[in-house]
C-alpha positions as CSV (number, residue, x, y, z in Angstrom):
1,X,115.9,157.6,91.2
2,X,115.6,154.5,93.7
3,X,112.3,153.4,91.3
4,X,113.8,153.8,88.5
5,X,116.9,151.4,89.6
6,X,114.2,149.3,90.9
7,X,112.8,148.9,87.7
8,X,115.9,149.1,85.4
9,X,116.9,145.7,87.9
10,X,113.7,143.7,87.8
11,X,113.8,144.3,83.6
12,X,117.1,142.9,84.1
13,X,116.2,140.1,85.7
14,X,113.3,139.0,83.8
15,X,115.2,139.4,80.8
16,X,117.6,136.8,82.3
17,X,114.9,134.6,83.7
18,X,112.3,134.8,81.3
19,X,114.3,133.0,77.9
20,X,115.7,130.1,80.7
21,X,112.1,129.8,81.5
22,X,111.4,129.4,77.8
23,X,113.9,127.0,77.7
24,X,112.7,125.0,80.2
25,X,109.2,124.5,79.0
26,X,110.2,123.7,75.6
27,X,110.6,120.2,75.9
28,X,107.5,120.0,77.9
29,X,105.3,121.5,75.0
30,X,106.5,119.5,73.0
31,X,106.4,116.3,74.8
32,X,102.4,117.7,74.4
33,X,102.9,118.0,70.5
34,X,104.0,114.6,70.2
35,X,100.8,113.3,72.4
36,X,98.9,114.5,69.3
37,X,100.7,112.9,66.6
38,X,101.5,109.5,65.1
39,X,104.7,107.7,66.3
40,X,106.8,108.5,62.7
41,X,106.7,112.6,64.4
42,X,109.2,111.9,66.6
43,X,111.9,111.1,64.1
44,X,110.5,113.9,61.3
45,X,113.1,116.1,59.9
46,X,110.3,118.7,60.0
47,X,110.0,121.1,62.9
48,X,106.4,120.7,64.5
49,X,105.2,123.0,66.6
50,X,102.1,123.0,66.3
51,X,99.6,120.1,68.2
52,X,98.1,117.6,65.5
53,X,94.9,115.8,66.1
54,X,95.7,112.0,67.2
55,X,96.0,113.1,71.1
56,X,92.6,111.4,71.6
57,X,93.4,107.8,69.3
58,X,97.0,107.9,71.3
59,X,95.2,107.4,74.9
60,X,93.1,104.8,73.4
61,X,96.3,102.9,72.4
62,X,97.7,103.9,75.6
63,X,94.9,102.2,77.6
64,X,94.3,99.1,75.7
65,X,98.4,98.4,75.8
66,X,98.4,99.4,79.4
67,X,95.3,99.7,81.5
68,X,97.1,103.5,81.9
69,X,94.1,104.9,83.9
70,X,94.5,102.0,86.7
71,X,97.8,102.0,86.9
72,X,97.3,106.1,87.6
73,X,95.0,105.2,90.0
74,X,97.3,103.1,92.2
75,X,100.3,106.2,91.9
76,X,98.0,108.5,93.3
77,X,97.1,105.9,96.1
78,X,100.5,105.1,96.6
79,X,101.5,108.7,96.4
80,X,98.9,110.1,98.8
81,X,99.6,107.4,101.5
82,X,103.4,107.2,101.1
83,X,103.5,111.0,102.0
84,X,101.0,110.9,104.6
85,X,103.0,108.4,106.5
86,X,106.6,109.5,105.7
87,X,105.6,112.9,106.9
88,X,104.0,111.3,110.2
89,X,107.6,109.2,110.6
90,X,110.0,112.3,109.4
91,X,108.1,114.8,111.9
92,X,108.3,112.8,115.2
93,X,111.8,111.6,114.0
94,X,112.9,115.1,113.3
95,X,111.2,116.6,116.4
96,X,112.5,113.3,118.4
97,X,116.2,114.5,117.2
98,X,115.9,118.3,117.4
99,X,114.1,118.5,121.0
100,X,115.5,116.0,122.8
101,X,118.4,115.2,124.4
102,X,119.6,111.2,124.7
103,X,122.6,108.9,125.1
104,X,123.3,107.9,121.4
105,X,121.8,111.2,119.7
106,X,125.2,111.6,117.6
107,X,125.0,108.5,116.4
108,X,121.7,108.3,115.2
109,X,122.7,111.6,113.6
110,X,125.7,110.1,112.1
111,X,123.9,106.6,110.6
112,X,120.6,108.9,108.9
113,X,123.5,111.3,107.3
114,X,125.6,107.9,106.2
115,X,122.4,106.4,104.4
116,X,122.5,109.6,102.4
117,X,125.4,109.0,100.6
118,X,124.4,105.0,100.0
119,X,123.4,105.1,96.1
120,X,119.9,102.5,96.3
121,X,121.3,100.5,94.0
122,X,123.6,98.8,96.8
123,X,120.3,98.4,99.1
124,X,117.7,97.7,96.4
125,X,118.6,93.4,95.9
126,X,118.8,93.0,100.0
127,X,115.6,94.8,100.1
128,X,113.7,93.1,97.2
129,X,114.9,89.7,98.2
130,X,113.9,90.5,102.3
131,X,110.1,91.6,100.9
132,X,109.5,89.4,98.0
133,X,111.1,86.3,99.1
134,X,110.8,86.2,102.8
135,X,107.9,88.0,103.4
136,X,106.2,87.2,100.1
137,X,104.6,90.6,99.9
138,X,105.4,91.4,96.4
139,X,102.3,92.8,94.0
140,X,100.8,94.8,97.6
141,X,100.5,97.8,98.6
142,X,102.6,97.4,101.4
143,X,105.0,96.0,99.6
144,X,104.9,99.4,97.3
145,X,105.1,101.8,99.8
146,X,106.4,101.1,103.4
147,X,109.6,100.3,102.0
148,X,110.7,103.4,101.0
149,X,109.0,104.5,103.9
150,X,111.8,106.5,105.8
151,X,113.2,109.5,104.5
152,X,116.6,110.7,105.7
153,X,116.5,114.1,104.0
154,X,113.1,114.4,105.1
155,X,114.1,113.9,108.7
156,X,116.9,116.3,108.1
157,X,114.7,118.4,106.7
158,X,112.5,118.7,109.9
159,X,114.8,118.4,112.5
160,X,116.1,121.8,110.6
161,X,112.4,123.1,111.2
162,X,111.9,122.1,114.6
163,X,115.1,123.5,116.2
164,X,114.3,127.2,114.9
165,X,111.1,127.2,116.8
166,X,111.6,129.1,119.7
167,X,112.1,126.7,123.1
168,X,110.7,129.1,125.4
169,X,107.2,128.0,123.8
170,X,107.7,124.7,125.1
171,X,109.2,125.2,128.0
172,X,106.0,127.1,129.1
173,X,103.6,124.4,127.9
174,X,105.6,122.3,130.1
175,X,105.2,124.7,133.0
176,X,101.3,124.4,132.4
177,X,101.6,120.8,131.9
178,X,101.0,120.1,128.6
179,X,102.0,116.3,127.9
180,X,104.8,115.9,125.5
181,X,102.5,114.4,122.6
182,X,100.5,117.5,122.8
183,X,102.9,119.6,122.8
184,X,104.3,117.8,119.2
185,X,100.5,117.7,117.5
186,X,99.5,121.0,118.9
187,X,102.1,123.3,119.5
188,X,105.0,121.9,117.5
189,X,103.3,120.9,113.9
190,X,101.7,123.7,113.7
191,X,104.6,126.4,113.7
192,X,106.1,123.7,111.4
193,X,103.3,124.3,108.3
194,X,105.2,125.9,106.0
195,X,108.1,123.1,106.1
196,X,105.3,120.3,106.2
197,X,103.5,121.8,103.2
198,X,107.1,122.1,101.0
199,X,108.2,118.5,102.2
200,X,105.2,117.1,101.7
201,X,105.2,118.5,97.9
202,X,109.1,116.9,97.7
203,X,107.8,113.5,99.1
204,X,104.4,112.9,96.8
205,X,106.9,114.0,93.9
206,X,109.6,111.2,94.9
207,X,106.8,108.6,95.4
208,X,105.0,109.9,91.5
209,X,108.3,109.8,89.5
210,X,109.8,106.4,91.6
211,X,110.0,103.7,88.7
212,X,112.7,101.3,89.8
213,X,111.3,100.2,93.1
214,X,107.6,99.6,91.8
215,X,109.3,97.9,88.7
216,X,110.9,95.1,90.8
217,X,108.5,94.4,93.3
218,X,105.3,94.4,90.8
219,X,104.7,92.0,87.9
220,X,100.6,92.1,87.7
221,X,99.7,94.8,85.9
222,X,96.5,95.3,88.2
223,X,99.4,96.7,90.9
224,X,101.8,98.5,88.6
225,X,102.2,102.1,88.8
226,X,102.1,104.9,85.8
227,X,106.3,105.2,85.5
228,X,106.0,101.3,84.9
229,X,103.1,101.6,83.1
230,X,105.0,103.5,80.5
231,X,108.3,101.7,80.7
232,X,106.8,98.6,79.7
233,X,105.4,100.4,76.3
234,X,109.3,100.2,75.2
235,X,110.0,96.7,73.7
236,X,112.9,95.4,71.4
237,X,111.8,96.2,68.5
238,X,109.0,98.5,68.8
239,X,108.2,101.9,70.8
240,X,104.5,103.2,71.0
241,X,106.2,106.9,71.3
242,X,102.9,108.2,70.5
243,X,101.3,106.3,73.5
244,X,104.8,107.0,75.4
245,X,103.8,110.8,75.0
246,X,100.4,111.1,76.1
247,X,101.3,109.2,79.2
248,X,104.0,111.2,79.7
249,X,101.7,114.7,79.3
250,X,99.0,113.0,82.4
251,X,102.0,112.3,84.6
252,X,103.6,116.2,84.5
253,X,100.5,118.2,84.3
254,X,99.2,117.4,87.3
255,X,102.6,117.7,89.0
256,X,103.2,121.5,87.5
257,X,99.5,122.3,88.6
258,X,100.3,121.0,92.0
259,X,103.3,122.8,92.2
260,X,101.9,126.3,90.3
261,X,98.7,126.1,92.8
262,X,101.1,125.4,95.9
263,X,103.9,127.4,95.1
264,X,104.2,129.5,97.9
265,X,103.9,126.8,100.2
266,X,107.0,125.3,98.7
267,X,109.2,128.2,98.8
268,X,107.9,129.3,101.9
269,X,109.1,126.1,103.6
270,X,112.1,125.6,101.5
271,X,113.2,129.5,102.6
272,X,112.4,129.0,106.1
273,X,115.6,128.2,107.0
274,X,117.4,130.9,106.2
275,X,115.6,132.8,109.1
276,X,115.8,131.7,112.5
């Protein structure tokens, strides 16, 4: 009786999830159809469903308006390093937050949960005038991606992970004097994989889908990244939607294989919490 109620609920459930799921990827397929077909598809009375053959003469377009496959090339840079480094600078402020105690702790706290609730917009001109004007670093990659360097949900994030580790562990490392760095790289990082693994997935996404940051600090296209790439295909009075489209299709299937290959990673660290 219990597998049959088993059953009887999991049925139930897919048949809940399974049409949202359709509904989901709907768009996405057809954000593929229109990769294959001529810009007048997009405004067709017809319903297409089916891919058409023009996917190939789109990227063409796409790369003599653009120089798309550079402009790929410097997200994935920027993407790769951003999340290296924001992890490095979330982890040791997180484990700096979580395992220590210091005058001032509160409100450190208190300022990292206040720039939460500041939309960009009110930082982004202070910021672009500091970097481009008075450092001069606009078109660089350091311009591109130590800015947005420090990540107060990510620091949030790991301060969470490091104070369900268990401080017994440390306190014994201590005991058999274990410095305090090795005790972080060795001890603490490791126990922290799962929540590493699922911010690091959250951080490389942030970094591939920013647009408005790389827009204003970039005006060589031998620096832009793909989101600006593709913006910049949208002029007055004419939209390559065709070109639009297949960029569109490289920038989300990598991000949905990421995400379908490192799945459990991701909800492994995102559930973590919930156990301490």
């Amino acid at each position: 009786m219990t597998n049959r109620s088993s059953f009887v609920n999991r049925l139930m459930l897919h048949a809940f999830l399974v049409p949202l799921a359709i509904i989901w990827l709907l768009p996405v397929y057809m954000m593929f159809v229109f990769s294959t077909m001529g810009d007048s598809a997009v405004f067709s009375h017809e319903i297409l469903l089916w891919p058409g053959t023009r996917f190939l003469e789109n990227l063409r377009d796409l790369e003599t308006d653009t120089k798309f496959l550079r402009t790929l090339f410097n997200s994935i840079v920027v993407g790769l390093i951003y999340t290296v480094l924001s992890v490095a600078l979330t982890a040791m402020a997180g484990w700096a937050i979580a395992r220590y105690r210091f005058h001032g702790k509160i409100v450190i706290l208190g300022l990292i949960l206040g720039t939460m609730t500041l939309p960009f917009f009110v930082v982004v001109i202070p910021q672009f005038i500091m970097v481009a004007r008075d450092f001069g670093l606009s078109n660089t990659w350091v311009a591109l991606i130590l800015p947005p360097l420090f990540n107060s949900l990510g620091v949030l994030f790991m301060r969470q992970a490091f104070s369900m580790l268990p401080e017994d562990l440390f306190e014994a490392a201590r005991v058999e004097g274990v410095k305090e760095w090795q005790i972080f790289l060795y001890i603490g990082l490791p126990l922290a994989r799962p929540m590493i693994a699922a911010l690091s997935i959250i951080l490389f996404l942030h970094s591939w889908n920013n647009y408005l940051w790389p827009l204003l600090i970039t005006n060589d296209p031998a620096m832009m990244t793909a989101p600006v790439a593709l913006g910049s295909l949208i002029g007055n009075t004419d939209v390559s939607w065709g070109s639009i489209m297949v960029g569109a299709v490289l920038l989300t299937a990598p991000m949905l294989a990421v995400f379908v290959f490192l799945q459990r990673y991701f909800l492994a660290g995102i559930t973590a919490g919930a156990v301490k």
